[in-house]
N, C-alpha and C positions, 0 to 999 in steps of 0.2 A: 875850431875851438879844441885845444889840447888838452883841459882839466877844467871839468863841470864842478857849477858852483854847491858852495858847503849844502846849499836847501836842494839842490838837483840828487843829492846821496841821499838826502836823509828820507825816508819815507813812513806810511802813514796808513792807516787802513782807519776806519770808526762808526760808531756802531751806535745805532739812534731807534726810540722807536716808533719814531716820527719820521717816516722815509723822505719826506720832500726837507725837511728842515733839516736830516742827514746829508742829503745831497748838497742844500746850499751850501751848508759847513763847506765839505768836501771841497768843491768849489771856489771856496774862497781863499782856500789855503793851498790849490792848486794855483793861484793866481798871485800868491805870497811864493810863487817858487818851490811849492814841496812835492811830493810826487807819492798819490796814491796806488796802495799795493796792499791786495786782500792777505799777504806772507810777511807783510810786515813787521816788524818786531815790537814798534811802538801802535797801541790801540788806544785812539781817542773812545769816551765812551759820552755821550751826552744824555744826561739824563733828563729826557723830553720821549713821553709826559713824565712827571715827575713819580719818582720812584722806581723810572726804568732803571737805573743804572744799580740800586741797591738790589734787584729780581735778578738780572745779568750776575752781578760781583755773590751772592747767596744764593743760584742755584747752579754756577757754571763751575765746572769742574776749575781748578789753578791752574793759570794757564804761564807759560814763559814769557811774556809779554811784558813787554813798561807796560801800565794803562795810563792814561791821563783820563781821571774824570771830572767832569763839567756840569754844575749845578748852578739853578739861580734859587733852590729849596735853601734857606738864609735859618733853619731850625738847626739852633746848635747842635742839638741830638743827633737827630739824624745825618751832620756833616762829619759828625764824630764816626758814626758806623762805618759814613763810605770813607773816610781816612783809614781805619782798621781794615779795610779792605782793601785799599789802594795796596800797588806795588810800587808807586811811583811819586803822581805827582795829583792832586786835587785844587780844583780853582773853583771859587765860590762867585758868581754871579762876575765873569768878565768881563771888560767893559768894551776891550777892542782883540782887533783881530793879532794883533802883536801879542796880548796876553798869550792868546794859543801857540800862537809861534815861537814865543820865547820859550814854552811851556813845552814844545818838540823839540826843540832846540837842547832844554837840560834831561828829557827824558833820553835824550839820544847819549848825550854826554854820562849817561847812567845819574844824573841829580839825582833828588828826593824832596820836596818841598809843596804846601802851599800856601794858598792866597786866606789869609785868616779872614775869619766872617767876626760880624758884630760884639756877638754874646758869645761870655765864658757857660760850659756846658755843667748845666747843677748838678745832674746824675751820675750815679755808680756807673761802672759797666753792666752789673747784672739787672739796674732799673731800665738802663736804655737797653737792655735786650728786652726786659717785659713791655717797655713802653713800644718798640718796634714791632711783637709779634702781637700787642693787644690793635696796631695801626695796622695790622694784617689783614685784621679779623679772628683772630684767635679767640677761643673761650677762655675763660677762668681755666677749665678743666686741661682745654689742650695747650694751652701755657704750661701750667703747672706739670703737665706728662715730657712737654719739651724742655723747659727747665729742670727734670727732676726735683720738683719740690711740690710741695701739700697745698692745695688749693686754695686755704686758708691764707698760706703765706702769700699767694700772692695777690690774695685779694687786700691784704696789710700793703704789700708791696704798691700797687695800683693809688691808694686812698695815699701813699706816701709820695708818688709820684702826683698826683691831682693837685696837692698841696704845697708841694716844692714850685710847682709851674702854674700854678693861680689856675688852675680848669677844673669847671663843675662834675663833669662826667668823659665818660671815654668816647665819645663823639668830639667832642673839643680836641680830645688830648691824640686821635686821628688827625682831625686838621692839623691840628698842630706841629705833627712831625709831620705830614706830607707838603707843610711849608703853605698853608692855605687859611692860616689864620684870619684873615681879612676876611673870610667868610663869618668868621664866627662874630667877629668884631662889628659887620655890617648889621649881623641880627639880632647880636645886645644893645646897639649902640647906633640905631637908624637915625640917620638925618631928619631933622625936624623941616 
């Protein structure tokens, strides 16, 4: 064979923090023709469990890399951050393996694009940053020293958010960005 095919160039590294469910990825897109390589330029990132992939993209230095990352977390908000984070390309709950493949395919080509999710995102940028660091664990207090603002405001800020997104308290309003609403749903709303 004198010239290996377009998926034999292009290559792949990705990064999970779920090591067996990284592998099968891996695997599966080695079997779609692609060719994994830890120097690779494009980095799949899935984010499994959820919330890996926004820990990775907020604590890792910028890296040169396309990333592509992979979410079935369907919280506007939070798909909103990992887009402002992406360098590349973000896919919301896919459904086959050609999603990803097409998804290396335009990361390779240098695209930029994703896969829209459901719901339009109610929040500022600076509510879905408190909403994000209050889904942390953040206090009142270390919000407010991280935000540079008065703790007041961001207890306004919090009660503004609760209300925008129909949630009682900042328990809810954790589920709810870490894409786990059904939980809450189960225990206002148990089956008879």
């Amino acid at each position: 064979m004198f010239y290996k095919s377009f998926k034999e160039k292009v290559t792949f590294t990705i990064l999970c923090g779920l090591a067996d469910l990284g592998e099968q990825s891996a695997q599966r897109l080695e079997n779609l023709g692609y060719t994994r390589d830890i120097y690779s330029s494009i980095e799949i990132i899935l984010d499994a469990p959820s919330g890996f992939a926004i820990t990775v993209m907020t604590t890792a230095a910028k890296r040169s890399t396309k990333q592509i990352l992979i979410t079935s977390n369907q919280c506007p908000e939070y798909c909103e951050d990992l887009w402002e984070f992406a360098s590349a390309i973000l896919l919301v709950n896919p459904t086959l393996d050609q999603d990803v493949a097409d998804a290396i395919d335009c990361a390779y080509d240098g695209q930029s694009y994703r896969i829209p999710y459901p719901m339009e995102c109610l929040l500022t940028v600076s509510q879905r940053r408190i909403l994000r660091l209050l889904a942390c664990g953040f206090t009142h207090k270390e919000i407010a020293a991280t935000c540079n603002v008065k703790p007041q405001s961001v207890s306004n800020t919090i009660s503004q958010i609760l209300s925008q997104l129909y949630l009682s308290n900042r328990v809810e309003a954790t589920l709810y960005y870490w894409g786990l609403w059904h939980l809450v749903e189960s225990i206002k709303y148990p089956e008879r």
